[in-house]
C-alpha positions, -999 to 999 in steps of 0.1 A, spaced: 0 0 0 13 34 -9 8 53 21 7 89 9 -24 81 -14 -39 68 23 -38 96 48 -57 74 75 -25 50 66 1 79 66 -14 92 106 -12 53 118 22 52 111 33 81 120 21 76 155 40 42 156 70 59 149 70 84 176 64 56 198 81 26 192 123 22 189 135 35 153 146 4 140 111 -18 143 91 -21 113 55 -8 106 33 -15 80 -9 -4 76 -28 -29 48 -64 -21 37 -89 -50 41 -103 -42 13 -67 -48 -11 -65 -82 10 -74 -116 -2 -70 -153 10 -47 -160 -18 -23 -136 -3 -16 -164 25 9 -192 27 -7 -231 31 -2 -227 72 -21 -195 73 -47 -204 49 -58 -233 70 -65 -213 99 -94 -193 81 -106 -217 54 -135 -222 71 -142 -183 79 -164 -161 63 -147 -137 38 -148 -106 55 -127 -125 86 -104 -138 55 -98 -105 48 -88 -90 77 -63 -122 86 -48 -120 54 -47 -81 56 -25 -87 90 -6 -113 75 0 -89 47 14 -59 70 35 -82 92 52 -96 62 62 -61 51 68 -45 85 94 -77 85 112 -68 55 116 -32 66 141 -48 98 158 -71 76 134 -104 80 129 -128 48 86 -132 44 76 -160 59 45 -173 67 29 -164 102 6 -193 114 -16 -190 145 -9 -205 180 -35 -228 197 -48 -198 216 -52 -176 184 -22 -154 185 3 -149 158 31 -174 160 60 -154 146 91 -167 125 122 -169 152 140 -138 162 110 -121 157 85 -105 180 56 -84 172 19 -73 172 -13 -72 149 -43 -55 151 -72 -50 123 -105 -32 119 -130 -39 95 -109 -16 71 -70 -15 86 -46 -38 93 -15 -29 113 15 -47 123 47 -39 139 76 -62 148 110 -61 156 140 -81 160 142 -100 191 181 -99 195 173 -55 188 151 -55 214 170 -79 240 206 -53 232 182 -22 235 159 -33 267 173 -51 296 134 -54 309 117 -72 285 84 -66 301 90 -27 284 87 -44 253 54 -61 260 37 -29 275 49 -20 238 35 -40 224 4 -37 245 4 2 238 6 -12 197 -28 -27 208 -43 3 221 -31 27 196 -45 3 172 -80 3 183 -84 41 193 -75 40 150 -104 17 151 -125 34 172 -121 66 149 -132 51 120 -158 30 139 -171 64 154 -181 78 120 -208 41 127 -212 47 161 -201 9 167 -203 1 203 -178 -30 200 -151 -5 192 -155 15 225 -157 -19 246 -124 -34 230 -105 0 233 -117 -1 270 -101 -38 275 -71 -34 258 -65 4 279 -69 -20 309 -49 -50 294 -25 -23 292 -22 -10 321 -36 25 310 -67 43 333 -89 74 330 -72 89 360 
């Protein structure tokens, strides 16, 4: 995706970068430009059975991770899912993925970066955590413009998942 012909695209990421560590990759994907046969086998089978919209938005992720990954130096590789849903990254990779029903958006970084650059990991995971949350208020703008309440309940869980309150 070219993001200057997507401003929404071009405000997501610049966001991530005033937040996370300069050399982690970011990428935004429109559902929309996403199809099933944008996946490898191992991702495919884990939404062959969903409807399309759902299809879209995996392979939308899938899509933004894979180039968020080549931006730090990572080969494209496929990204299955764990037992308990969550993305199962290739080795020496760590990262996050979030989607509305029109954006996808990934960021990753190198695990061997982040281990040199942190020495408490668990700064990396309230990263990653704030991804999340940065990730869904972008959700919950363009969800606004519906007045979706899903949007405002998952923004509120992942502001607590994060560790984030009102006061």
């Amino acid at each position: 995706m070219n993001v200057q012909d997507d401003p929404i695209a071009a405000q997501i990421l610049d966001v991530l970068k005033r937040i996370f560590p300069p050399r982690c990759g970011f990428a935004v994907q429109r559902t929309s430009a996403a199809s099933i046969s944008d996946l490898f086998l191992e991702e495919k089978q884990a939404v062959d059975r969903a409807v399309p919209k759902r299809q879209r938005e995996f392979a939308a992720g899938r899509m933004a991770a894979r180039q968020a990954m080549a931006q730090i130096g990572k080969t494209p590789a496929p990204i299955p899912v764990n037992t308990d849903r969550s993305p199962h990254w290739p080795e020496g990779v760590v990262g996050s993925i979030s989607h509305s029903l029109e954006i996808a958006v990934a960021v990753v970084a190198s695990v061997l970066l982040l281990a040199a650059v942190m020495s408490d990991l668990g700064v990396l995971w309230s990263m990653l955590a704030l991804f999340g949350y940065v990730a869904l208020i972008v959700s919950l703008q363009i969800w606004r413009r519906r007045r979706h309440s899903r949007s405002i309940y998952q923004l509120e869980l992942a502001k607590r998942d994060a560790g984030f309150s009102d006061s």
